[in-house]
C-alpha positions as CSV (number, residue, x, y, z in Angstrom):
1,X,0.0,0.0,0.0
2,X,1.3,4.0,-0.3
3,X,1.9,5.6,2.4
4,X,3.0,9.2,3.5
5,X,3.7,9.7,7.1
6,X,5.0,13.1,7.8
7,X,7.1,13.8,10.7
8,X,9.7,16.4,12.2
9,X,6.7,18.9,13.5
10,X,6.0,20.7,16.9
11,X,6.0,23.7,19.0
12,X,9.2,26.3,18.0
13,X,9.8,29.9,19.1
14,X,9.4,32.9,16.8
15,X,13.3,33.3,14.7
16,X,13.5,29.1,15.5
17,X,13.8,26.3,13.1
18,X,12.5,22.7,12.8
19,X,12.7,20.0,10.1
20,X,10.0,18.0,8.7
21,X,10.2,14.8,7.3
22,X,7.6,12.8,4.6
23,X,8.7,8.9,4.2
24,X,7.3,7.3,1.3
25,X,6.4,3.3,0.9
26,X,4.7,1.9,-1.5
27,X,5.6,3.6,-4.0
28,X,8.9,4.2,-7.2
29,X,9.9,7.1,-5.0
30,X,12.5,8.5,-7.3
31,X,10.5,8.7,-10.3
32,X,8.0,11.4,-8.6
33,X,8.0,15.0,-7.8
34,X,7.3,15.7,-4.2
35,X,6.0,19.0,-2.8
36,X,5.4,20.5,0.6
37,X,1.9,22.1,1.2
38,X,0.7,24.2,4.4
39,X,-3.1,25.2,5.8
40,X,-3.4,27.1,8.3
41,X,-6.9,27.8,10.1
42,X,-9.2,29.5,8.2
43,X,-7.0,29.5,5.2
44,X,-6.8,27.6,2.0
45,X,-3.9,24.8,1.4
46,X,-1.2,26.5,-0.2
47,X,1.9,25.3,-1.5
48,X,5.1,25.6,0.2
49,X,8.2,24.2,-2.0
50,X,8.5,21.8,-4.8
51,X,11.3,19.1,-5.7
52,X,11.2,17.7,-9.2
53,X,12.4,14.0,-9.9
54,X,15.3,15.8,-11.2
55,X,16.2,17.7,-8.5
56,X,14.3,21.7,-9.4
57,X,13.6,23.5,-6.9
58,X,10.7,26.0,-6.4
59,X,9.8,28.0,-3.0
60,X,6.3,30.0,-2.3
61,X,8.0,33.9,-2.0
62,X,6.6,33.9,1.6
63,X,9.4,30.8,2.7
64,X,11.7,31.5,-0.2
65,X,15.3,32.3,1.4
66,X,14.1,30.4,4.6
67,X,13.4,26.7,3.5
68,X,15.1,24.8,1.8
69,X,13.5,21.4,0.5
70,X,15.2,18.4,-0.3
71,X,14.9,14.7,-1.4
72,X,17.2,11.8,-0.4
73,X,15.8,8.9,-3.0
74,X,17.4,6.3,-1.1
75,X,15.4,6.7,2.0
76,X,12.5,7.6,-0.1
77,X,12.2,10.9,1.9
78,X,11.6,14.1,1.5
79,X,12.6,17.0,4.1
80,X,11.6,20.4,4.0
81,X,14.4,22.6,6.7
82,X,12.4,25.7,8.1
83,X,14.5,28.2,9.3
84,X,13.8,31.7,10.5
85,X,10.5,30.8,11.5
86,X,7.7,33.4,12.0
87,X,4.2,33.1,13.3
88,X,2.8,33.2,10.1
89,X,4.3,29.8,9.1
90,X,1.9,28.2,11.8
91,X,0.1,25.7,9.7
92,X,-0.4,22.2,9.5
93,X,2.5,20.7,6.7
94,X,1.5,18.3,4.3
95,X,3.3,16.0,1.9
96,X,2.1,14.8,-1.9
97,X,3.6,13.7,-4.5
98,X,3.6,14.8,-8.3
99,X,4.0,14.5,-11.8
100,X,3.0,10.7,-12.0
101,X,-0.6,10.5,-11.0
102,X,-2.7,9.2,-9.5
103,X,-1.0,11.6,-6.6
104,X,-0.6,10.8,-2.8
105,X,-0.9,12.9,0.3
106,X,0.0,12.7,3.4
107,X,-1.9,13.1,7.0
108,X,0.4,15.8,8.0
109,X,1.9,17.5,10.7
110,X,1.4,20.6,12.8
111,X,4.0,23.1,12.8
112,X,3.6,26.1,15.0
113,X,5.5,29.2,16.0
114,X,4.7,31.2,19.1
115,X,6.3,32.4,22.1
């Protein structure tokens, strides 16, 4: 069966930094893009960073300069490093894959930045 599991979230201070994890099973990991997604209450899902099966990169402008997302294809795992985190990036992070369909999410994992 696929599976996402997210992991990596929790409770960080304002200026802080935290990593997330998404492990894949189930699937020909390499072979798919994987993105990072974020909703926050009230708010629509939005996307967060992209990492092609060939290794492009692409950043919302809110987290550009501040995340950096990765792959590591022989873990089947994608990471997504949040530094210089604000308030605003309190959401709940999600995982999914791309380009080869049908496409997979995750059950994600709550990220929040307070004092």
């Amino acid at each position: 069966q696929v599976q996402l599991v997210e992991s990596g979230g929790g409770l960080v201070q304002p200026g802080g930094s935290l990593r997330l994890s998404c492990a894949a099973s189930g699937i020909a990991f390499s072979i798919y893009d994987m993105g990072w997604y974020r909703q926050a209450p009230g708010k629509q899902r939005e996307l967060v960073a992209t990492i092609t099966s060939g290794g492009r990169l692409n950043y919302a402008d809110s987290v550009k300069g501040r995340f950096t997302i990765s792959r590591d294809n022989a873990k089947n795992t994608v990471y997504l490093q949040m530094n210089s985190l604000k308030p605003e990036d309190t959401a709940v992070y999600y995982c999914k894959t791309g380009r080869v369909v049908p496409y997979y999410w995750g059950q994600g994992t709550q990220v929040t930045v307070s004092s």
